[in-house]
C-alpha positions as CSV (number, residue, x, y, z in Angstrom):
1,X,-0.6,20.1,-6.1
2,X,1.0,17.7,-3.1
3,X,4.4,17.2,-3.6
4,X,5.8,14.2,-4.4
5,X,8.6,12.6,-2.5
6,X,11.8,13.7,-3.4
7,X,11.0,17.1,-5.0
8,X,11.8,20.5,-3.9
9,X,9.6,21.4,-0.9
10,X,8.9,25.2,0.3
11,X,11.7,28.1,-0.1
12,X,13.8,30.4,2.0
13,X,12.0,33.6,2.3
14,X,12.5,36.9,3.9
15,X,10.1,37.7,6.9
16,X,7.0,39.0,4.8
17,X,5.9,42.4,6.5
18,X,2.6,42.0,8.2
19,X,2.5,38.3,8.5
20,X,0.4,37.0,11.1
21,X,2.2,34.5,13.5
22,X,0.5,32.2,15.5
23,X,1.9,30.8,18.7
24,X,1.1,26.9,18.5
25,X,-0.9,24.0,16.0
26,X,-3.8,25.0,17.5
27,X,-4.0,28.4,16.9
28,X,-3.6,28.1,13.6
29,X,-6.3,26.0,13.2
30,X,-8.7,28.0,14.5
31,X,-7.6,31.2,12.3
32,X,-8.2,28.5,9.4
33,X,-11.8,27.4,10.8
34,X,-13.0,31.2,11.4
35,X,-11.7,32.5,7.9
36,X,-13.5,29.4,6.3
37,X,-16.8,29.8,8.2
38,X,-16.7,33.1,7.1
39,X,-15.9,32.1,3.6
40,X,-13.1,34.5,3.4
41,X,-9.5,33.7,2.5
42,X,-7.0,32.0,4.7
43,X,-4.4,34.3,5.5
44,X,-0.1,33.1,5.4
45,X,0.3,32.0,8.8
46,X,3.6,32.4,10.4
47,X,4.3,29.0,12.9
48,X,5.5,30.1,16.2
49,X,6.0,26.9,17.9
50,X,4.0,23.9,17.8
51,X,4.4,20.2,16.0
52,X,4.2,21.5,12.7
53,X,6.7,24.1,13.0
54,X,9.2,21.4,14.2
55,X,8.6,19.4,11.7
56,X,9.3,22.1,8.8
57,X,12.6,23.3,11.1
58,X,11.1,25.9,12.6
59,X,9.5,27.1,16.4
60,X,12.9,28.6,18.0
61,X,12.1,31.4,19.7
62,X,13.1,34.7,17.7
63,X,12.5,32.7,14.6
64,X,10.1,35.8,13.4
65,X,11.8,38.9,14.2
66,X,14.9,40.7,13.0
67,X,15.8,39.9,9.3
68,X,15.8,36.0,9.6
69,X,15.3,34.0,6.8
70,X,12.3,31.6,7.0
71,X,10.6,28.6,5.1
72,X,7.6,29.5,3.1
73,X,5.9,26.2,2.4
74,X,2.4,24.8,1.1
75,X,1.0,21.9,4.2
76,X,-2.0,20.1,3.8
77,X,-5.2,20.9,5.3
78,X,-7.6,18.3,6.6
79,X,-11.3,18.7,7.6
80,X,-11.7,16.9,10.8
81,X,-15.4,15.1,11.5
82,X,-16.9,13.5,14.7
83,X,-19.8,12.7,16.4
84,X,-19.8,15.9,18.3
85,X,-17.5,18.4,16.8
86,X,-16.0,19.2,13.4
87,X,-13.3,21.3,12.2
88,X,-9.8,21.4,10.4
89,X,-6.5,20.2,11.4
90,X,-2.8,20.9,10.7
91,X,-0.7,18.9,12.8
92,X,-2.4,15.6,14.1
93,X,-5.5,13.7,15.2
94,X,-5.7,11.9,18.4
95,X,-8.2,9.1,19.6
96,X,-7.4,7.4,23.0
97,X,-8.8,6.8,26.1
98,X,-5.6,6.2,27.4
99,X,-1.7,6.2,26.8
100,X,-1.4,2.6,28.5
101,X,-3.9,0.9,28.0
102,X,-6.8,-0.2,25.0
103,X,-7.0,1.3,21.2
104,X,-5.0,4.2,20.5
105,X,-4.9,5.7,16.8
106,X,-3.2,8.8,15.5
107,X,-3.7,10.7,12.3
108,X,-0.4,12.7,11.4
109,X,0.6,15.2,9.2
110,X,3.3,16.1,11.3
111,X,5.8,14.1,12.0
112,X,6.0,15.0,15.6
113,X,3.7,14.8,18.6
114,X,5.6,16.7,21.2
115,X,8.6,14.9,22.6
116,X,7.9,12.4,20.5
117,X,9.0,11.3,16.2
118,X,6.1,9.7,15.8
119,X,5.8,9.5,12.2
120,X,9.6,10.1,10.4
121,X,8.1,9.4,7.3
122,X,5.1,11.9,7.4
123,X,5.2,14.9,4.6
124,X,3.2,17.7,5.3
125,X,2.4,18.2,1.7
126,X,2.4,14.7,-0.1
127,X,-1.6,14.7,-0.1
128,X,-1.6,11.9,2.5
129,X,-2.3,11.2,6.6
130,X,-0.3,9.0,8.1
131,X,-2.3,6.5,10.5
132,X,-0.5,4.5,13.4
133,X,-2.5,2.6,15.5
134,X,-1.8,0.8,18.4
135,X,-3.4,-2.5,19.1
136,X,-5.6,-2.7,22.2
137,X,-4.1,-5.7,23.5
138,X,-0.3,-4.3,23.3
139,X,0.9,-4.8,27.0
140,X,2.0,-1.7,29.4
141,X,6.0,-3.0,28.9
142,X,5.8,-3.1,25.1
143,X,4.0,0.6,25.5
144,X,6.6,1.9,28.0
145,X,9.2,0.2,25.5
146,X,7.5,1.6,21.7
147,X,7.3,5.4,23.8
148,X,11.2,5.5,24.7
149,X,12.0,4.7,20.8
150,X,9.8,6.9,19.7
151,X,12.0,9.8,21.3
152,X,13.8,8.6,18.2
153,X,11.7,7.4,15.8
154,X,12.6,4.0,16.3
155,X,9.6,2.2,17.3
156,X,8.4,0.8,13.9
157,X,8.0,-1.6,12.5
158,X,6.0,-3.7,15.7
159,X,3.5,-6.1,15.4
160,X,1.4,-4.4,17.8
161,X,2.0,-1.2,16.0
162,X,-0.1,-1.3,12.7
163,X,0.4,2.0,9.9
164,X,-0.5,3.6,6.5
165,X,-1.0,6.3,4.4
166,X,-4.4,7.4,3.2
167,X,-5.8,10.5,1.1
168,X,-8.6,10.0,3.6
169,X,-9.6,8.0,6.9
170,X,-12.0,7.0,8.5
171,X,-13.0,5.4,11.9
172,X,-15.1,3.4,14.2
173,X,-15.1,2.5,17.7
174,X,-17.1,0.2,19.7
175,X,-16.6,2.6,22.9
176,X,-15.9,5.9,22.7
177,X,-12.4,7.8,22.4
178,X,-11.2,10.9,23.8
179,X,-10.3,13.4,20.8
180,X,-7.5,15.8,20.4
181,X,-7.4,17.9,17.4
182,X,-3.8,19.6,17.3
183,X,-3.5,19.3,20.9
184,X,-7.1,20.4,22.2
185,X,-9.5,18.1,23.7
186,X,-12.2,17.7,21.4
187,X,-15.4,15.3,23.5
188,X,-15.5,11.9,23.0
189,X,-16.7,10.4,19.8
190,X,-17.1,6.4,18.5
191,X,-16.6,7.9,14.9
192,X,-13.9,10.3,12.8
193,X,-13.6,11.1,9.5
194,X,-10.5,12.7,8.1
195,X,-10.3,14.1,4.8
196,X,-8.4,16.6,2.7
197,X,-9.3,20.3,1.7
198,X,-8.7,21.4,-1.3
199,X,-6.6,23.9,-0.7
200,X,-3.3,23.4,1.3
201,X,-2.7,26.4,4.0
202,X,0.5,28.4,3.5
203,X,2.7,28.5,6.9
204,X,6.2,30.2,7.5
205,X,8.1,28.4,9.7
C-alpha cells in the first residue's frame, strides 16, 4: 500500500547477506524488466548510486560493505509505454528534444535528476508521478535561470513551469521527443504512457 504523506517510510536494516546491488537507476530497471518477462519474482535490489538512491539517502560509496546500516524501503514501480519501446522505470521519465529550447516534460519519482532537485516534493512510495513540464515558448534566460534554482529546488512555482501528481500519465506530442527512461536513451516517440505496477520494488539504499 503507498504510503501516505507523513507516515513512517522504510527502516534501518542490517546489510542482508546475498543482496544483489546494482550500480545505477538503470540497472535496476532492467533486473526488474528481465525478472518480469520471465514472470519470476523481483529480487531486493541493493541501490548503488543513481537518482533513486539519493533521494532515499543513499549512493555513497562503501554504502554496501562492512556492517553498515541501510534503508530498506518499498518504491513505486511504473510500466513505461511508447511508440517504440516499453518497459519499467524507477527513477524518472524524460521527453525533450532539447534542454533550451521547445516542450520539455519529466515524470519523477525521484526527486533528483542528477545535479539537479527537480521535484522536492516527489515520494517514491505515495502511489503517484510527479509531472513538471516546461512550456515550449519559455525563453533560453528564464531556462538558464529555472536550471541554476533547481540546484536547489527553488525553481517552482513559474508560470512557464506547469506541475502535478497523477496515479497515471499520459502524453502526446505533435513532433516527436527524445526519451530517457532512468537515464538511457530510449528512440523518439510522439506518445507515453505512464502507469503504476502493482507491486512496488523493494530497494536498499
Amino acid at each position: 500500500m503507498p504510503i501516505r504523506r507523513g507516515e513512517p517510510w522504510g527502516e534501518g536494516v542490517d546489510l542482508p547477506a546475498g543482496l544483489r546491488v546494482v550500480v545505477d537507476d538503470a540497472s535496476a530497471s532492467e533486473v526488474v524488466a528481465i525478472a518480469l518477462a520471465a514472470d519470476g519474482p523481483v529480487p531486493d535490489l541493493g541501490l548503488g548510486g543513481g537518482d533513486l538512491a539519493r533521494t532515499m539517502g543513499g549512493g555513497s560509496p562503501g554504502r554496501f560493505t562492512g556492517a553498515n546500516r541501510i534503508v530498506r524501503a518499498p518504491v513505486d514501480l511504473w510500466r513505461v509505454e511508447s511508440d517504440q519501446w516499453s518497459g519499467f522505470s524507477i527513477a524518472h521519465v524524460v521527453l525533450r528534444r532539447g534542454w533550451w529550447h521547445g516542450p520539455i516534460a519529466l515524470a519523477m519519482n525521484a526527486q533528483y535528476l542528477g545535479r539537479y532537485d527537480v521535484a522536492p516534493r516527489s515520494h517514491p512510495h505515495d502511489g503517484r508521478i510527479d509531472i513538471l513540464e516546461v512550456d515550449a515558448a519559455m525563453g533560453l534566460r528564464a531556462r538558464l535561470q529555472a536550471r541554476s534554482r533547481a540546484r536547489t529546488g527553488t525553481h517552482l512555482p513559474h508560470p512557464s513551469l506547469h506541475t502535478a501528481q497523477r496515479g497515471e500519465w499520459s502524453a502526446d506530442f505533435d513532433r516527436p521527443l527524445g526519451l530517457w527512461v532512468d537515464g538511457v536513451h530510449r528512440g523518439s516517440t510522439r506518445s507515453v504512457r505512464v502507469t503504476l505496477h502493482p507491486t512496488p520494488l523493494v530497494v536498499h539504499a
